[in-house]
C-alpha positions as CSV (number, residue, x, y, z in Angstrom):
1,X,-74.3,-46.2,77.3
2,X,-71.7,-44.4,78.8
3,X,-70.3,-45.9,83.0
4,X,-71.8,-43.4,85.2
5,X,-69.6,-43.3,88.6
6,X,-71.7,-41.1,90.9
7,X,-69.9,-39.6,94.2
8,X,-72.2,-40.3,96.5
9,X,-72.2,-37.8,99.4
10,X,-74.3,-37.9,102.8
11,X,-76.2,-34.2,103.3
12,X,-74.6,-32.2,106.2
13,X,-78.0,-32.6,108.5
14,X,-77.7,-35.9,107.4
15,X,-74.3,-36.4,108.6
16,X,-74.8,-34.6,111.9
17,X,-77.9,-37.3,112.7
18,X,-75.4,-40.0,112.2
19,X,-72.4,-38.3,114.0
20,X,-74.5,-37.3,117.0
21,X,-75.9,-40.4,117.3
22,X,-79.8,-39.0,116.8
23,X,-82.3,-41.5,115.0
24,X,-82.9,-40.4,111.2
25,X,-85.5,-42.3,109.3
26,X,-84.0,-41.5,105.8
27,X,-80.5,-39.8,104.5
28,X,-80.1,-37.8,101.6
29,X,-77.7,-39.4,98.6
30,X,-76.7,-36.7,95.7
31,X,-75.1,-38.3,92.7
32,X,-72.7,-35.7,90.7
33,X,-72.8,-36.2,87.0
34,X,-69.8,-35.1,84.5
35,X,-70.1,-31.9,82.8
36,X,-70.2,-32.0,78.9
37,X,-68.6,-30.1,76.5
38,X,-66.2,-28.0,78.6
39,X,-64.1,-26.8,76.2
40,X,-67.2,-25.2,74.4
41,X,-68.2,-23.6,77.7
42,X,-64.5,-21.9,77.8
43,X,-64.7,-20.6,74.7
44,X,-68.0,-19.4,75.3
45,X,-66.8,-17.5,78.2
46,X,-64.1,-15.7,76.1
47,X,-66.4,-14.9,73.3
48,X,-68.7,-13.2,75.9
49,X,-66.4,-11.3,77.5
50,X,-64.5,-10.0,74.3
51,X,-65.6,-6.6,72.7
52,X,-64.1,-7.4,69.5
53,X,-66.2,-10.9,69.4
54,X,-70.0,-11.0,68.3
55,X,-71.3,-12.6,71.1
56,X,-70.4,-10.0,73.0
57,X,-72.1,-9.8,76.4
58,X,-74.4,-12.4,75.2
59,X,-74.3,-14.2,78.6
60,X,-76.1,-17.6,78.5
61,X,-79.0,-18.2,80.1
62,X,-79.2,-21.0,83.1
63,X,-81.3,-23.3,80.6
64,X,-78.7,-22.6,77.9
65,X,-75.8,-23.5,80.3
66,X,-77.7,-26.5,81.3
67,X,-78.2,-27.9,77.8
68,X,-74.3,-27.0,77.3
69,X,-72.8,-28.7,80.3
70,X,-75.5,-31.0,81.6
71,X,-76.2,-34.9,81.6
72,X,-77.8,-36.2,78.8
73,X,-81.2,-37.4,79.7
74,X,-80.3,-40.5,79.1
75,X,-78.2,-40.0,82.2
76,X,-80.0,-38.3,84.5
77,X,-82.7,-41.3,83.5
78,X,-80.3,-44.2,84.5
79,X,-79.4,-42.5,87.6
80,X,-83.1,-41.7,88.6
81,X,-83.8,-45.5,88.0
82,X,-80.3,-46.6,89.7
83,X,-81.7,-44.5,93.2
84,X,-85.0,-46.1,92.9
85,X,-83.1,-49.3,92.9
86,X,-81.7,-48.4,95.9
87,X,-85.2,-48.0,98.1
88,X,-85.6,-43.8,97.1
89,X,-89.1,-42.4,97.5
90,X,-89.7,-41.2,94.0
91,X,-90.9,-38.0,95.1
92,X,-87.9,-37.1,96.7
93,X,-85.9,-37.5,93.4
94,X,-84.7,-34.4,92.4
95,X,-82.3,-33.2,89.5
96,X,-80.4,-30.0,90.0
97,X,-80.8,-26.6,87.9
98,X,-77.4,-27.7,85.7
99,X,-78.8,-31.2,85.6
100,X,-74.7,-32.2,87.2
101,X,-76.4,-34.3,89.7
102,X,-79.5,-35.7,91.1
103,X,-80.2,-36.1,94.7
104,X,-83.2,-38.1,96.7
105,X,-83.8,-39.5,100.2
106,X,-83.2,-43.1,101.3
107,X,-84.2,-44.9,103.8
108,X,-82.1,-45.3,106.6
109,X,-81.4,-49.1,107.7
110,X,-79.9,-50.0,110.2
């Protein structure tokens, strides 16, 4: 199982609570996952955008990219379970369209 360092990062609204000193009940956490298989992406990109090349203008589709680029579920899994560890509400988990991170909303303690 690959060591997952997620940067965590406090939402703006979030921030501006905290900074202006209004009460929040709960902050938002996103964790950013590494992309995969950037090199393949690249060349993807060139293939696309050269005449000469069969995949030409063959964009790929957001699911495609995601499946390219994205966390393995295994990943995005360990993360989801790691954020619940951390008091999350489970329905606040949520795993972005490129599935390079996954955000949710903690409780705030003071």
């Amino acid at each position: 199982m690959p060591l997952l360092r997620p940067a965590l990062l406090l939402s703006a609204a979030a921030l501006a609570r905290l900074s202006l000193g209004f009460e929040a009940a709960e902050y938002e956490l996103v964790a950013h996952l590494h992309h995969r298989n950037l090199e393949r992406l690249e060349q993807t990109f060139w293939d696309v955008a050269n005449p000469e090349h069969p995949s030409y203008l063959k964009h790929l589709s957001l699911e495609e990219t995601a499946h390219l680029i994205g966390a393995a579920d295994e990943d995005v899994a360990e993360v989801k379970e790691w954020l619940l560890s951390l008091g999350a509400r489970p329905s606040s988990i949520r795993v972005s369209a490129l599935r390079d991170s996954v955000a949710a909303a903690l409780p705030l303690e003071m």
